[in-house]
Legacy VTK file of the C-alpha trace (Angstrom):
# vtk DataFile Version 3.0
C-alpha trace
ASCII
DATASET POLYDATA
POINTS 353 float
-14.344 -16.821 3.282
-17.668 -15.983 1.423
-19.131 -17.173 4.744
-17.214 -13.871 6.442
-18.219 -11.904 3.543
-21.552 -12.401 4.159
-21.891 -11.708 7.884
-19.273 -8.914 7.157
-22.000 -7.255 4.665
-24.775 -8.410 7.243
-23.342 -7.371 10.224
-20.316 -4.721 10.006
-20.932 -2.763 6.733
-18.621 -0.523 6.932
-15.957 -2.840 7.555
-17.644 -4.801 4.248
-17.438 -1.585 2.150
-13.768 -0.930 3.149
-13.237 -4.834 2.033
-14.011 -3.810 -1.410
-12.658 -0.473 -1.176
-8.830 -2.136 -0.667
-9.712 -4.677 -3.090
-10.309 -2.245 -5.717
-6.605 -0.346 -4.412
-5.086 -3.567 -4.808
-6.048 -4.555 -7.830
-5.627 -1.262 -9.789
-2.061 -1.389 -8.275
-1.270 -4.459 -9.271
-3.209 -3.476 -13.302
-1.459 -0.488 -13.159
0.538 -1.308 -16.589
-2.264 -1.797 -18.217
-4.500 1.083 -16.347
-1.623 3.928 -16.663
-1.735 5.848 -19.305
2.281 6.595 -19.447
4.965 4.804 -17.397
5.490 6.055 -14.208
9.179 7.690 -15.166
7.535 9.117 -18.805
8.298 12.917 -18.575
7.232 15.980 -20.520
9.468 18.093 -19.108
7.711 21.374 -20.923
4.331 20.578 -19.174
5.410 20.621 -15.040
2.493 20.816 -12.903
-0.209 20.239 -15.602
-3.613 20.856 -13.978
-5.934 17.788 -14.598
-7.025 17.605 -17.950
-10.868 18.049 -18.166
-12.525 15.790 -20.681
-15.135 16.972 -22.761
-17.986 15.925 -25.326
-18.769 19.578 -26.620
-16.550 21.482 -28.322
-15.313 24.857 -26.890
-17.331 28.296 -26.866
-20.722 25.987 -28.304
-19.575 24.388 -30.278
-20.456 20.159 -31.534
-21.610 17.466 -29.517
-19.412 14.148 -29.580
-20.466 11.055 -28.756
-16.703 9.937 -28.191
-15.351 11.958 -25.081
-12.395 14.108 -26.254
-9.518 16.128 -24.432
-8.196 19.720 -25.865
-4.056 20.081 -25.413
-3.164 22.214 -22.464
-0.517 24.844 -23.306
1.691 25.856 -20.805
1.486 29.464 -19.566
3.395 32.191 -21.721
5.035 35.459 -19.843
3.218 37.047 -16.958
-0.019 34.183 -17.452
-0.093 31.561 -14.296
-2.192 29.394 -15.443
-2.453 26.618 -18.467
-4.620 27.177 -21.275
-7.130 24.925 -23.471
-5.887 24.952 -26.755
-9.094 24.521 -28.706
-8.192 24.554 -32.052
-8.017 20.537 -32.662
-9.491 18.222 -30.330
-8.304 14.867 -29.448
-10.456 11.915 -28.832
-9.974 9.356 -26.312
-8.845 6.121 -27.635
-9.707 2.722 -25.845
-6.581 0.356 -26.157
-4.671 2.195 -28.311
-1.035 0.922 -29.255
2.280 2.643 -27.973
5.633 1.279 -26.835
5.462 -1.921 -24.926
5.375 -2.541 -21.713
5.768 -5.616 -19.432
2.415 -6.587 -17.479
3.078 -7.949 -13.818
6.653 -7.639 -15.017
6.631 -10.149 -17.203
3.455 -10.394 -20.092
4.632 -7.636 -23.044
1.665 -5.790 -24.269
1.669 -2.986 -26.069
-2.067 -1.662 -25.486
-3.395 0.191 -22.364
-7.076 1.119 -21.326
-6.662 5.026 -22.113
-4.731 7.091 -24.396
-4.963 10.039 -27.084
-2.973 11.045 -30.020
0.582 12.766 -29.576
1.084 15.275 -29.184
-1.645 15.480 -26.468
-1.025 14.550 -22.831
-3.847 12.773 -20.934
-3.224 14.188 -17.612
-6.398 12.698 -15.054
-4.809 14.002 -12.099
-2.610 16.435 -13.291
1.399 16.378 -13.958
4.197 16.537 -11.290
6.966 18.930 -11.626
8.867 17.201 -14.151
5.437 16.533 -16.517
5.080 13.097 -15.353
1.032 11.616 -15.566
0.098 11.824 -11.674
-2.374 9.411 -12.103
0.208 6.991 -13.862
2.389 7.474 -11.103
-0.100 7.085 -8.099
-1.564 3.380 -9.868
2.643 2.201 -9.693
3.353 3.699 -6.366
0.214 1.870 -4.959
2.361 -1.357 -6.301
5.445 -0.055 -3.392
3.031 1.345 -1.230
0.332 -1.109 -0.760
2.387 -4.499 -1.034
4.820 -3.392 1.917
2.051 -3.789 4.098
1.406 -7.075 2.962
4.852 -8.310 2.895
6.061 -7.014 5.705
2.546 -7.701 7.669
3.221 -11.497 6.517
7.071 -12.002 7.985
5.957 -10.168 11.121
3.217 -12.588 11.309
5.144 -15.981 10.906
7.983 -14.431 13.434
5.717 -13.742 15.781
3.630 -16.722 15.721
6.860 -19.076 15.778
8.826 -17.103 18.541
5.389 -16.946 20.665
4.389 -20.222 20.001
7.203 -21.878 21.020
8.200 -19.017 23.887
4.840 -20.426 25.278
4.153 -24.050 24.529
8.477 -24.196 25.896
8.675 -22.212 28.379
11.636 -21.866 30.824
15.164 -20.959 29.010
13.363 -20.793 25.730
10.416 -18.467 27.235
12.965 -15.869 28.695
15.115 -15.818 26.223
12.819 -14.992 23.201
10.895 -13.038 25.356
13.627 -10.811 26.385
14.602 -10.210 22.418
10.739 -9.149 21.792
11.021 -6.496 25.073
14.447 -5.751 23.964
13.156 -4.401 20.478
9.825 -3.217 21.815
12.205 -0.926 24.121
13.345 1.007 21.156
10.842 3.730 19.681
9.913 2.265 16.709
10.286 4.949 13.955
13.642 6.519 15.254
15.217 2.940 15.173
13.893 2.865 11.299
15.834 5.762 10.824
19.273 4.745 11.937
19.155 1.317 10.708
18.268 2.874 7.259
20.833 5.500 8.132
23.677 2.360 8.147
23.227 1.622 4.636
24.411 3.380 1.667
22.411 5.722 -0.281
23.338 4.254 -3.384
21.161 1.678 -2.980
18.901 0.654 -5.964
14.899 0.678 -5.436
14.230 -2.909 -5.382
17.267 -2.993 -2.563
15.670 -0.140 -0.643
12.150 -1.948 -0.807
13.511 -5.348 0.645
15.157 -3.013 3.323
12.240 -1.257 4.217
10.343 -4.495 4.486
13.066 -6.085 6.333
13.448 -2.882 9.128
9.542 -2.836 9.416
8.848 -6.687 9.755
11.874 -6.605 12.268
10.419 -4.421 15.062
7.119 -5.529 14.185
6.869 -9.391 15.678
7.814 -7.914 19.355
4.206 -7.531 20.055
2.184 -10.073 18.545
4.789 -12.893 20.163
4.125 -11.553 23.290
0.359 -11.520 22.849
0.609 -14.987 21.278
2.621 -16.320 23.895
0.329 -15.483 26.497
-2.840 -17.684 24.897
-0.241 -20.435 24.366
0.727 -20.875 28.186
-2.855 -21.202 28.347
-4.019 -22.863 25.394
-1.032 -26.224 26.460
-3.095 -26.927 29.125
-6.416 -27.630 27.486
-7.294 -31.325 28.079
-7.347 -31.817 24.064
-3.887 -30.863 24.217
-2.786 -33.301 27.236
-4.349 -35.883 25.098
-1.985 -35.231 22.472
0.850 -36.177 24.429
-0.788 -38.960 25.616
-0.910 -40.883 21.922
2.715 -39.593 21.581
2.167 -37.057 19.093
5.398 -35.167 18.173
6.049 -31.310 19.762
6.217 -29.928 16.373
2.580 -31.679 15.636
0.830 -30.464 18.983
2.333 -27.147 17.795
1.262 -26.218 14.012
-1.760 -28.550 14.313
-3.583 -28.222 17.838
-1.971 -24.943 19.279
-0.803 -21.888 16.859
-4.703 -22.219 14.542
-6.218 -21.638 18.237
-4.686 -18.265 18.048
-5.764 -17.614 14.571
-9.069 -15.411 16.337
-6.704 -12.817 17.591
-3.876 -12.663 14.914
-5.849 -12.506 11.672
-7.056 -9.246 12.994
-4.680 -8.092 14.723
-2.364 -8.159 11.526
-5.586 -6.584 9.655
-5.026 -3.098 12.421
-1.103 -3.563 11.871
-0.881 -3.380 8.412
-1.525 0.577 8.097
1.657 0.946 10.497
3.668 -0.313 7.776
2.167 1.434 5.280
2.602 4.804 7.526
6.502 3.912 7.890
7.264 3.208 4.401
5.336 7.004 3.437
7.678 8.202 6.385
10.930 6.961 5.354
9.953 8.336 1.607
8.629 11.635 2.400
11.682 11.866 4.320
14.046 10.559 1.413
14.561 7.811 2.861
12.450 5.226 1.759
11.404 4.599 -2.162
14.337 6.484 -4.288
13.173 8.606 -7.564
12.160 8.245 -10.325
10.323 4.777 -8.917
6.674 5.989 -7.977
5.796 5.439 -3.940
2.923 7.423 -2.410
4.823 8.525 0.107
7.915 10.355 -2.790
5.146 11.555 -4.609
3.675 13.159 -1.417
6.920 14.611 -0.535
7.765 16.411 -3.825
4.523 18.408 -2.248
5.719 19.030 1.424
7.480 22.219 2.495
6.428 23.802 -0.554
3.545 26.548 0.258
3.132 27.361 -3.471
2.743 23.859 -4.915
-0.236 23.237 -2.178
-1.509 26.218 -2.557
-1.683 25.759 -6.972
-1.143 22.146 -7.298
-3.560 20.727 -4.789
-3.540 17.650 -6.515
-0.147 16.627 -5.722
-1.758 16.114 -2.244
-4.115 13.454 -3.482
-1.347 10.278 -2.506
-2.037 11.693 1.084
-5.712 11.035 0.874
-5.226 7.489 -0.780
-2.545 6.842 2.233
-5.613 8.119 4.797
-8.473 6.158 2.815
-6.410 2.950 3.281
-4.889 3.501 6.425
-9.138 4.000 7.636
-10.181 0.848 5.271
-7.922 -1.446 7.404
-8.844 0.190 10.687
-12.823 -0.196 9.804
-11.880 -3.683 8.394
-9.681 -5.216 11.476
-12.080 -3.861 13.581
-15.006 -5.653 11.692
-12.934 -8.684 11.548
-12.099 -8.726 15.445
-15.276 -8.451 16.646
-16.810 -11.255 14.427
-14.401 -13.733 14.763
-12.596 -12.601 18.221
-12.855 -15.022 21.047
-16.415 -14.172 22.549
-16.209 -12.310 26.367
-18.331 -15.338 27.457
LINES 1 354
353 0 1 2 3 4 5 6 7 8 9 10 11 12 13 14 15 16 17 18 19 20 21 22 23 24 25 26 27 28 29 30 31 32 33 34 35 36 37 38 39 40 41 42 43 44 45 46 47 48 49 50 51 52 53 54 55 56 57 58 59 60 61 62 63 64 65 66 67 68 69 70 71 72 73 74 75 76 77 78 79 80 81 82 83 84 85 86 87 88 89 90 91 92 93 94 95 96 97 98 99 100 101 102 103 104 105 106 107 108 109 110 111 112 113 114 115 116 117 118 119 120 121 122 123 124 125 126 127 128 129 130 131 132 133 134 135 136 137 138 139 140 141 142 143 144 145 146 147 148 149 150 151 152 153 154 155 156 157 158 159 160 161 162 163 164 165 166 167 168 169 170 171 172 173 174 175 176 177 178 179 180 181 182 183 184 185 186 187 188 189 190 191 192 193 194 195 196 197 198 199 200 201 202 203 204 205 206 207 208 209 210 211 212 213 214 215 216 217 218 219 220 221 222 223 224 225 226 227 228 229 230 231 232 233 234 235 236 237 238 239 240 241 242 243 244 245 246 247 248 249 250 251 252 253 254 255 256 257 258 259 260 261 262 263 264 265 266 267 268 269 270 271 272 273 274 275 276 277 278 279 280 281 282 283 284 285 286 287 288 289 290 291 292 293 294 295 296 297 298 299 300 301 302 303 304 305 306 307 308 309 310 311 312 313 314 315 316 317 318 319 320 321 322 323 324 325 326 327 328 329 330 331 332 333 334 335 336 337 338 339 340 341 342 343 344 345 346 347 348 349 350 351 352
């Protein structure tokens, strides 16, 4: 691995920079308890649509210097005023792990500090409020958690389906070659996002969102094996005829052994990037299924229910930009893994020679 790294960062920077850049995603997903200032379903129902909240270290109209950044309370706007207010008469200063209600770290660890916070009752809003006064920020760091692992999980069943059914389609052959092979065209037949609709249209919408995530993970990973099989199937036919492999049989070495020892890691050049460039197709169906109200159910935080609050509304894009910003993380990450798999396949892709 640090091997990779290394000619990555020699060789492909870009595809080293978007290394770190989903590394960084990953892991403020997976901090977000302690990162978020507020839980993702905390409201303040009088502040919708909060812009962000600057921070400051002087106070209003020239006033002191602080050493200690500081926020000023934003009042909602009164009669014919649009926009929110600073209200300058107090400021509040930004507290390092401050204590509040606890919470349960990777679902499990109660704490009861978190990196940012400021005194009630103050809202520390870094990328604004939603329409219900939820933290944006708080809510984009949890629905990175949905978001960002459904790639991984589904990425990973798809993976081991496809290497088993093309493994075995190819080292086989015959009955077992047509038949698995005729499942993978048989799904690859369908288009891909209308059959995510109607086999999330079959179950109820009363579906919790720890249900609907398995689901979605389930539906994705299901039409997503088709393809790599096929591909891995194809090296196999060939790969069972190298003379290392002959001499496997020869000393009597099992099927199963010749398989998951001597034939599937051959592949391992094409499918570790290959599932690198698949994984933002996952990550693009899940933010489809949610912006469609189908996926991720409120008030649980996915980028792609946070984006949709947004869509089909011309006057929350037009003075809430920042409601947008889960579409940008979706793009950034969706390009990271492009810029990465692309790094990745032509380092360790079979050479043209």
């Amino acid at each position: 691995m640090k091997d990779l790294l290394t000619r990555l960062r020699r060789e492909r920077p870009a595809a080293f920079f978007s290394f770190w850049v989903l590394v960084l995603f990953y892991a403020a997903a997976l901090l977000a308890d302690l990162l978020a200032p507020y839980p993702y379903d905390f409201q303040t129902r009088e502040k919708p649509y909060s812009p962000p909240t600057p921070i400051r270290f002087r106070e209003a109209n020239g006033g002191r210097w602080h050493l200690r950044p500081f926020i000023y309370d934003q009042v909602p706007p009164e009669g014919a005023a649009i926009a929110y207010r600073a209200d300058a008469s107090k400021p509040y200063f930004i507290r390092l792990f401050p204590a509040g209600p606890e919470r349960k770290i990777f679902g499990f660890l109660p704490c009861r500090r978190y990196l940012l916070g400021v005194p009630e009752p103050a809202r520390l809003y870094l990328l604004g409020s939603d329409q219900f006064g939820r933290d944006l920020f708080s809510r984009i760091l949890h629905g990175g958690r949905v978001s960002l692992s459904i790639g991984l999980v589904g990425v990973t069943i798809s993976f081991l389906l496809g290497l088993l059914f093309g493994g075995l389609a190819g080292y086989y052959g015959g009955r077992v070659d047509n038949l698995l092979m005729r499942v993978a065209e048989l799904l690859m037949s369908f288009p891909g996002f209308y059959l995510i609709l109607a086999l999330r249209a079959v179950f109820p919408t009363t579906l919790s969102s720890y249900q609907v995530y398995l689901m979605v993970v389930a539906i994705l990973a299901l039409i997503g094996w088709a393809g790599l099989a096929r591909v891995v199937r194809g090296m196999v036919l060939s790969i069972r005829e190298e003379d290392y492999i002959l001499a496997a049989r020869a000393l009597g070495f099992s099927n199963r052994r010749i398989i998951w020892n001597h034939v599937l890691p051959q592949t391992f050049s094409y499918t570790i990037t290959a599932v690198s460039l698949s994984i933002p197709g996952y990550i693009l169906g899940e933010s489809a299924l949610s912006i469609l109200g189908l996926g991720i159910q409120e008030p649980q935080a996915s980028w792609g229910n946070i984006l949709a609050s947004a869509m089909g509304n011309l006057e929350v894009i037009l003075y809430h930009a920042w409601m947008l910003l889960p579409g940008l993380l979706i793009f950034v990450t969706v390009l990271a893994y492009n810029l990465l798999g692309d790094g990745l396949r032509e380092l360790v892709g079979p050479s043209p020679d």
